[in-house]
N, C-alpha and C positions, 0 to 999 in steps of 0.2 A: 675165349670169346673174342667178339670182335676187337675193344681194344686191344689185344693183348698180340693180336694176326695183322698183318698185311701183306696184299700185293700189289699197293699202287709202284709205280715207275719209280718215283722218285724216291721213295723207302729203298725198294730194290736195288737202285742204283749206287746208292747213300752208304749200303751194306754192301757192296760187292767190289769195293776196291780199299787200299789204307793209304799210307804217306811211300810205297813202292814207285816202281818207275812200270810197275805193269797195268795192263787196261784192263779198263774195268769190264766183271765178269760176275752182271749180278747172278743171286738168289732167283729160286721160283717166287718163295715167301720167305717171310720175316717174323719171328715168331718171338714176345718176351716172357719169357719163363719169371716166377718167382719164388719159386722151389727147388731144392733139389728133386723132390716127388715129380712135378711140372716136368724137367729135365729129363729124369726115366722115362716117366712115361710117353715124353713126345720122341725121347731117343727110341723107345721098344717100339712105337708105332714107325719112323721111317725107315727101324730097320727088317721091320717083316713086312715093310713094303718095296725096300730096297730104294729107298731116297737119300742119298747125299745129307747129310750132314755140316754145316760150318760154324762154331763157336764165333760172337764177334765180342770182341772187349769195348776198346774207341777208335780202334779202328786205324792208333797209330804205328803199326809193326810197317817194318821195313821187306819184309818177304813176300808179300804177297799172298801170305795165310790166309785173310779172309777172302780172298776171290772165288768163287763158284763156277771154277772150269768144268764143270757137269751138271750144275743147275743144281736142283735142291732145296732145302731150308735152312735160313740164318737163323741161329740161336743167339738173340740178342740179348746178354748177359748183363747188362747196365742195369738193370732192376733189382739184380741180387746182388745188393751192395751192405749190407751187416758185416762191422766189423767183431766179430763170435769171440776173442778169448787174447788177451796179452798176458805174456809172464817175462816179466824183467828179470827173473834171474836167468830165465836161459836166451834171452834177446829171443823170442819167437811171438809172433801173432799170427794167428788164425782168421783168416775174410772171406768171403763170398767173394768170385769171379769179378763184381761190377763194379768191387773199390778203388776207387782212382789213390794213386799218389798222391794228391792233393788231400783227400780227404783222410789218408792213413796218416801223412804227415801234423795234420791237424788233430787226428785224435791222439799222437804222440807227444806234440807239443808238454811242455812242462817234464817228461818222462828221461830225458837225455838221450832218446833216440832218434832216429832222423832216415827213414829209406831214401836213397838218394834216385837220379835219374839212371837208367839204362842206358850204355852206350855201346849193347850189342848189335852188330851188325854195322854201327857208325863208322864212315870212312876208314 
């Protein structure tokens, strides 16, 4: 439904570029899913319509992954943030697409573990 859709400018905008040196190349629309069900089904519909696709996390990748060189739909993935299942004996956790580092490190906290920063792609 409507909150969940947009295609003002500045959404579009907002989604169609990250922390790259490339220009921005928004989305048609902007879409938050809160499902994995949400996610099939709006993936089964752009793709037997043949619409572009782009996952967005925060948008801070270095590649230029979320930009929308064909237009499309942003799958705006910050709503499905559940962190689903920790098991310390084998260091693994289980999250939805929209949990930030921040938030995984905080539900860590006390655990002795600690996901550190990414520094793929970095200089």
């Amino acid at each position: 439904g409507a909150p969940n859709v947009s295609t003002a400018t500045a959404v579009r905008e907002q989604h169609g570029h990250d922390e790259s040196m490339h220009p921005c190349a928004p989305p048609d629309a902007v879409v938050w899913p809160q499902s994995v069900g949400q996610v099939q089904e709006l993936a089964a519909l752009c793709y037997r319509r043949r619409v572009p696709m782009v996952p967005f996390g925060t948008g801070t990748g270095l590649e230029g992954g979320v930009n929308a060189v064909q237009g499309g739909v942003c799958f705006d993935l910050s709503r499905m943030d559940s962190i689903a299942e920790l098991s310390l004996e084998d260091f693994s956790v289980t999250v939805e697409p929209g949990v930030t580092r921040k938030a995984l490190n905080s539900h860590l906290r006390g655990t002795g573990l600690w996901f550190p920063v990414g520094t793929v792609g970095m200089g």
